[in-house]
C-alpha positions in Angstrom: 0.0 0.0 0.0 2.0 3.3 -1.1 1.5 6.5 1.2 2.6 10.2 -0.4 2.7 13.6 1.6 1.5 16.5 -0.3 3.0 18.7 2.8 6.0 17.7 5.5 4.1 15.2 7.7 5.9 14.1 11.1 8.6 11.3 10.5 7.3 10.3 13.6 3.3 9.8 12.7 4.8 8.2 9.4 6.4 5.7 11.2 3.2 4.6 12.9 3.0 2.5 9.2 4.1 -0.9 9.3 5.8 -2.3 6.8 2.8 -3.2 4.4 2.7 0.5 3.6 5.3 2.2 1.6 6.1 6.6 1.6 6.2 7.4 -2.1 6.9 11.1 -3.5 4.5 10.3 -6.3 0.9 11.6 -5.3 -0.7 9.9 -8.6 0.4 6.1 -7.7 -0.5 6.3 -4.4 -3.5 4.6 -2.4 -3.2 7.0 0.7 -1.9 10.5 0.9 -1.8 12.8 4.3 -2.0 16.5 3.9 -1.9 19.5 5.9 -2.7 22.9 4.1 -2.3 22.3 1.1 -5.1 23.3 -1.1 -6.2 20.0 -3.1 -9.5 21.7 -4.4 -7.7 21.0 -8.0 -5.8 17.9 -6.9 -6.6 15.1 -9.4 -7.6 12.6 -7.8 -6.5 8.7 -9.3 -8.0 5.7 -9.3 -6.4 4.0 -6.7 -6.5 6.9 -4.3 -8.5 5.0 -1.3 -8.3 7.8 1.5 -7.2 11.3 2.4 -6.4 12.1 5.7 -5.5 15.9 7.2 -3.1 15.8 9.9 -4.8 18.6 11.3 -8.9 19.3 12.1 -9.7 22.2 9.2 -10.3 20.4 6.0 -11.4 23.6 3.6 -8.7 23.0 1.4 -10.2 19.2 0.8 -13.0 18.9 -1.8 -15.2 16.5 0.4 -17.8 16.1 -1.7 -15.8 15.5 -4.9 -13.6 12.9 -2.7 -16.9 11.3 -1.9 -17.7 11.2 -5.0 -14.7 9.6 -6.5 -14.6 7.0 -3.4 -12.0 8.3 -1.2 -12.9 8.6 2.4 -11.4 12.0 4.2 -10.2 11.6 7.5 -9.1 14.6 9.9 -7.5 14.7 13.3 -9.7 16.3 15.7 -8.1 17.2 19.3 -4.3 16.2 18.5 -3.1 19.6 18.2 -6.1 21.3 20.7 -3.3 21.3 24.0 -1.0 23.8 21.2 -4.0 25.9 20.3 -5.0 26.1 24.2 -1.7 27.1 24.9 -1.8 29.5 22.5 -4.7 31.3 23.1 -4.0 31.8 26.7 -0.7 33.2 25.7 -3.0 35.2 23.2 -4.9 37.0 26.4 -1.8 37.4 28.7 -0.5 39.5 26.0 -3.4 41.8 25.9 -3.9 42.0 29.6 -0.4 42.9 30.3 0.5 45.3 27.5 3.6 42.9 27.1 4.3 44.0 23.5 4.0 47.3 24.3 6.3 46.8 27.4 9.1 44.6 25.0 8.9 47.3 22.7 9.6 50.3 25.2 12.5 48.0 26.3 13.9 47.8 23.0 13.9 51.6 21.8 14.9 52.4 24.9 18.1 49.8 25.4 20.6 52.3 24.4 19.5 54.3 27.8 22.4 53.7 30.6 19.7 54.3 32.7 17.2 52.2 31.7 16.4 50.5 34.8 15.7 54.5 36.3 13.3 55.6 33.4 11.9 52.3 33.5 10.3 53.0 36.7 8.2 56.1 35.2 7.4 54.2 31.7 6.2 50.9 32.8 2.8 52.4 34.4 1.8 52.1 30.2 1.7 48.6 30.1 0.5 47.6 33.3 -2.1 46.0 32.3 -5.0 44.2 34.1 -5.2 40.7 35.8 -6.9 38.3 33.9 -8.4 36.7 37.9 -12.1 37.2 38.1 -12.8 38.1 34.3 -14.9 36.6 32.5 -14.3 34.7 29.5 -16.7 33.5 26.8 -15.9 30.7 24.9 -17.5 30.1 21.8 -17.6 26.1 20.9 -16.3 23.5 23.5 -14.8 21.3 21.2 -12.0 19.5 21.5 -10.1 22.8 21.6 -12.8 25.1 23.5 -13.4 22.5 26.1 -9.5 22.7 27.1 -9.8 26.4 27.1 -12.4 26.8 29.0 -11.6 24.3 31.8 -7.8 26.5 31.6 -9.4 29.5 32.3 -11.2 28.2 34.8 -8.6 26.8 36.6 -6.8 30.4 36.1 -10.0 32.3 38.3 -12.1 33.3 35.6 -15.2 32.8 35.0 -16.3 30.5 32.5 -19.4 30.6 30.0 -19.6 28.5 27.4 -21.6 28.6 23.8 -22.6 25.7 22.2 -25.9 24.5 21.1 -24.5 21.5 19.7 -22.3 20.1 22.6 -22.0 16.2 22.8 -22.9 14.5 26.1 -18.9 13.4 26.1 -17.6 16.7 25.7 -20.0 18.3 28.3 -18.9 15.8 30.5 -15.1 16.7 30.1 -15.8 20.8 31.1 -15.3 21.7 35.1 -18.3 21.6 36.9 -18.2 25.5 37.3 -18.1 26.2 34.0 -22.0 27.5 33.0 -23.3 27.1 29.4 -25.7 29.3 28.4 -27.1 29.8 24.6 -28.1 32.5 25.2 -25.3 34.8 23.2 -27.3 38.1 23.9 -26.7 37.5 27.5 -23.3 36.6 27.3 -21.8 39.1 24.9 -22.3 42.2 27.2 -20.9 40.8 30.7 -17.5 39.0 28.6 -14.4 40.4 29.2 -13.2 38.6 26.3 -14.4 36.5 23.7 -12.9 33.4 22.4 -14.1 31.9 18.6 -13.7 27.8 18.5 -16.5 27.6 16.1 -16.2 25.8 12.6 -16.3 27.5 9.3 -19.6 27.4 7.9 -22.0 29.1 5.6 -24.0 29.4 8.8 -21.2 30.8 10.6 -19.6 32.7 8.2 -18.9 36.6 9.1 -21.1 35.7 12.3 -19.0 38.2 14.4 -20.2 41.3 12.8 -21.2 44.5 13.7 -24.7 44.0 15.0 -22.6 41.8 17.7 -20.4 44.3 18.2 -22.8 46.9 18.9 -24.0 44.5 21.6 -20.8 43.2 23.3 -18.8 44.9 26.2 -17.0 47.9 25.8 -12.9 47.2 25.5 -13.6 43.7 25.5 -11.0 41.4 23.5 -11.4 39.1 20.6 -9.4 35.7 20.0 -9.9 34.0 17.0 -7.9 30.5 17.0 -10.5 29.3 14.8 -10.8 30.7 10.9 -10.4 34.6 9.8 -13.6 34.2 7.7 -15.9 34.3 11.1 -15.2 37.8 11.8 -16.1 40.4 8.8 -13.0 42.5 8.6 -15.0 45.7 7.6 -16.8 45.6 10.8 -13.8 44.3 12.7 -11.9 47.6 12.0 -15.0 49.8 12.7 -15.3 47.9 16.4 -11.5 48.3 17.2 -12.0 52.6 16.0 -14.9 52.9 18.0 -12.9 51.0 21.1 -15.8 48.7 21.8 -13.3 45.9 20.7 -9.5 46.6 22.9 -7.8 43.9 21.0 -8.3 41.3 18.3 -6.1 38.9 18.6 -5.8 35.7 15.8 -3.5 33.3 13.9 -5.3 33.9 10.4 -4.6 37.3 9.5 -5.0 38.8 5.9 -3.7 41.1 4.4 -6.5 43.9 5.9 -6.3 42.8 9.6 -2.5 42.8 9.5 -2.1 46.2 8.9 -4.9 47.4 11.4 -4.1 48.6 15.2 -4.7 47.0 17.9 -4.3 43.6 16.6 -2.0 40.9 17.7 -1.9 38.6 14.6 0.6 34.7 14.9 1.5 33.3 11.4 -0.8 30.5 11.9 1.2 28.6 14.9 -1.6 27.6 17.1 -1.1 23.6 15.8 2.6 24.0 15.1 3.9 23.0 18.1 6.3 19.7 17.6 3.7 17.6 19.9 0.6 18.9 17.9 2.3 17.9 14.7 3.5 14.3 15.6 0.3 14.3 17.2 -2.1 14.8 14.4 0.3 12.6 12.0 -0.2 9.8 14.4 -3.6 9.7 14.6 -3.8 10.2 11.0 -1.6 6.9 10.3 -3.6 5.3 12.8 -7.1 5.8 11.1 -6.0 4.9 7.8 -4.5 1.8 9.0 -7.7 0.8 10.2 -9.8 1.8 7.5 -7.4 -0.3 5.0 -7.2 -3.3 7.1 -10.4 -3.4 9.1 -13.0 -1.2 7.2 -13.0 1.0 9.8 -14.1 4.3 9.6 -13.0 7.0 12.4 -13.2 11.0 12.4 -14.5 10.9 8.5 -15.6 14.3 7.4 -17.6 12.8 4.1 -18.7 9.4 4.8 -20.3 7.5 8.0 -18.4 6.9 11.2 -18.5 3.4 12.0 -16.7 0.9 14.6 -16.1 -2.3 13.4 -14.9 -5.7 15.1 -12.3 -7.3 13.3 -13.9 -9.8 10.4 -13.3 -13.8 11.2 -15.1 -14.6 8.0 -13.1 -15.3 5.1 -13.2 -11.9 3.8 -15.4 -8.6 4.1 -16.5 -6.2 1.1 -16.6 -2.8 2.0 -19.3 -0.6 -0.2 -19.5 2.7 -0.3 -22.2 4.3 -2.4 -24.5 7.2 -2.6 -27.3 7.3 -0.3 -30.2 6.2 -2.0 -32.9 3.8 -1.4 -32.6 2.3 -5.5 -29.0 1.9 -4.7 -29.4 -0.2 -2.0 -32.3 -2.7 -3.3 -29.6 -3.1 -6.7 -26.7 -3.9 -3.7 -29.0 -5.9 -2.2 -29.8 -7.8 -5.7 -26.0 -8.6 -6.2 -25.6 -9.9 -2.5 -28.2 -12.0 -2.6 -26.1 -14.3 -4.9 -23.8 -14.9 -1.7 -26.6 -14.3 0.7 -25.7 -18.0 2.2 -22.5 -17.3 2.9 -22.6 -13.7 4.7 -22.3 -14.0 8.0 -22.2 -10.5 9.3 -23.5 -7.0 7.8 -23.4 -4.0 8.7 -24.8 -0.4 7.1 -24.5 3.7 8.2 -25.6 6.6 6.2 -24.3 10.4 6.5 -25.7 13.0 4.8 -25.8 12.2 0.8 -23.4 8.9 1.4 -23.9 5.6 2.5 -21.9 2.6 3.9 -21.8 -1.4 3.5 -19.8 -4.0 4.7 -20.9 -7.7 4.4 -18.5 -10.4 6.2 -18.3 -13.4 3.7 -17.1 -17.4 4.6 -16.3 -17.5 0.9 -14.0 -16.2 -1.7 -16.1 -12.8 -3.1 -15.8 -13.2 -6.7 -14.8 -10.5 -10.0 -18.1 -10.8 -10.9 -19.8 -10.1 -7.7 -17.5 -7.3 -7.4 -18.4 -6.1 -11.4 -21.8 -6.5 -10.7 -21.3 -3.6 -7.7 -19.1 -1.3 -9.4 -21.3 -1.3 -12.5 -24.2 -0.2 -9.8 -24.4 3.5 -10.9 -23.8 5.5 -7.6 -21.5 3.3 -6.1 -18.3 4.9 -5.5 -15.9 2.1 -4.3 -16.2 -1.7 -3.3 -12.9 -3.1 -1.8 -12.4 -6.7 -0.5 -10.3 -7.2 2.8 -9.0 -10.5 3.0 
């Protein structure tokens, strides 16, 4: 099975692969391929290509639909990096709280001063700052990476509220008990000292920080956006930080617009750059395409069904996937009852437009079983696991 990187993936996620795989440079005779940021929107995608995975949890530079399409299951890596982003974001709010950049630079124009350390004493009342104890933070989606920095804030004294009306049970369950979750942003945005953004990107979430919720959230409270530059409108941004109802935007996606505004403190993307977040992310990347090669399984897809599966102790399993359609399935069904004596297991998951089969077979599945399946119009793939 031949593996290619289309950006630099951690040596030490790669060598997760045993030695059935093989790390090619060529993209277009390779089964798997593991990607970062770059943009595979044009990509062409070959034949063989059985599964994409992002060593990372973003996937807008992956064409899921048209990977769907084609058969190839995209995987991401959701929570390897969110202890670098946590980190990050914290480090993000001590800045603003404290003034530090303002105090580093005051330090560095003034270094040629012998008597720095005296004029120091009458300068450093400019960056004091404030504490970050007893504020109170909003955190906007408690994800994998909300959910850490929430329960680090509240560990720091502040007080926590969390958004997020669509909050699993097992994420809920991970938050402090005295973090409160209310829905309710029109509550929230007016008592917030500052605002973080862990929200995906979205049409529905698209420019969502704009300026009626500007006009509505405290005065000189700060923005952190760890999450994508598109869920802030830039136009509205700039009016908010003129009009000093926002003190500080701080992000890691900043364009060309929000670089050269004030009052913004802008990374080059580093939030998931960290060494552990990267050999983190490549890891659990390697990991899940293992298992969808050798087992069928399915885990963190972003374009077809989740699904657990027990390892097969029939002579082989067929793995279908296939649009999600009812006509689809009865012509699947018409093919497998040719073998229906012999399948000892099934199982089937839908998401969205796309559906998944696997049938456990005690025999040998034959080419034309397998013909009769592909020439199925709106199936995508059918692979035999032996």
């Amino acid at each position: 099975m031949k593996v290619s990187c289309l950006n630099k993936i951690s040596p030490v996620g790669l060598n997760v692969f045993t030695k059935n795989y093989e790390v090619v440079e060529n993209t277009q005779s390779s089964e798997l391929i593991l990607v970062r940021s770059f943009n595979m929107h044009d990509f062409p995608i070959n034949k063989e290509l059985l599964a994409v995975a992002r060593a990372g949890a973003g996937v807008n530079n992956i064409p899921l639909e048209k990977m769907a399409d084609a058969g190839v299951v995209v995987f991401n890596t959701p929570g390897a990096n969110a202890n670098g982003v946590k980190e990050l974001v914290i480090a993000g709010m001590l800045m603003t709280a404290r003034d530090l950049l303002g105090g580093i630079g005051w330090v560095k124009n003034n270094k040629s001063d012998e008597n720095i350390l005296k004029s120091i004493e009458k300068a450093k009342a400019a960056f004091a700052g404030n504490e970050i104890l007893g504020k109170t933070i909003l955190v906007m989606g408690l994800g994998a990476i909300g959910g850490k920095v929430a329960n680090a804030c509240d560990a720091l004294g502040m007080k926590v509220i969390g958004f997020d009306p669509f909050v699993s049970e097992q994420a809920k369950a991970l938050l402090n008990p005295s973090i409160e979750i209310n829905n309710n942003l029109e509550e929230s945005y007016p008592i917030a000292d500052y605002i973080s953004l862990h929200i995906p990107l979205l049409d529905s979430t698209k420019h969502m920080i704009n300026k009626e919720v500007f006009k509505n959230i405290k005065p000189g409270a700060v923005l952190l956006n760890f999450s994508r530059d598109l869920l802030v409108n830039d136009e509205d941004l700039k009016w908010a930080l003129e009009e000093k109802i926002i003190k500080k935007y701080v992000t890691d996606f900043p364009d060309y617009y929000v670089a050269n505004m004030d009052n913004v403190i802008a990374f080059p993307h580093l939030g998931a750059s960290t060494e552990e977040s990267e050999d983190n992310c490549a890891i659990m990347a390697a990991k899940q395409m293992m298992s969808y090669i050798e087992k069928g399984e399915i885990l963190n897809s972003v374009n077809y069904p989740n699904v657990q599966i027990e390892p097969c102790l029939a002579k082989e399993r067929m793995i279908i996937l296939a649009k999600n359609d009812p006509a689809i399935a009865r012509e699947i069904a018409k093919v497998i009852a040719e073998i229906e004596p012999h399948v000892i297991s099934k199982l089937s998951k839908v998401r969205g437009e796309y559906a998944y089969y696997a049938f456990d077979v005690n025999e040998e599945i034959t080419l034309n079983i397998i013909s009769g399946l592909e020439n199925i119009v709106g199936v995508t793939r059918v692979r035999v696991i032996k």
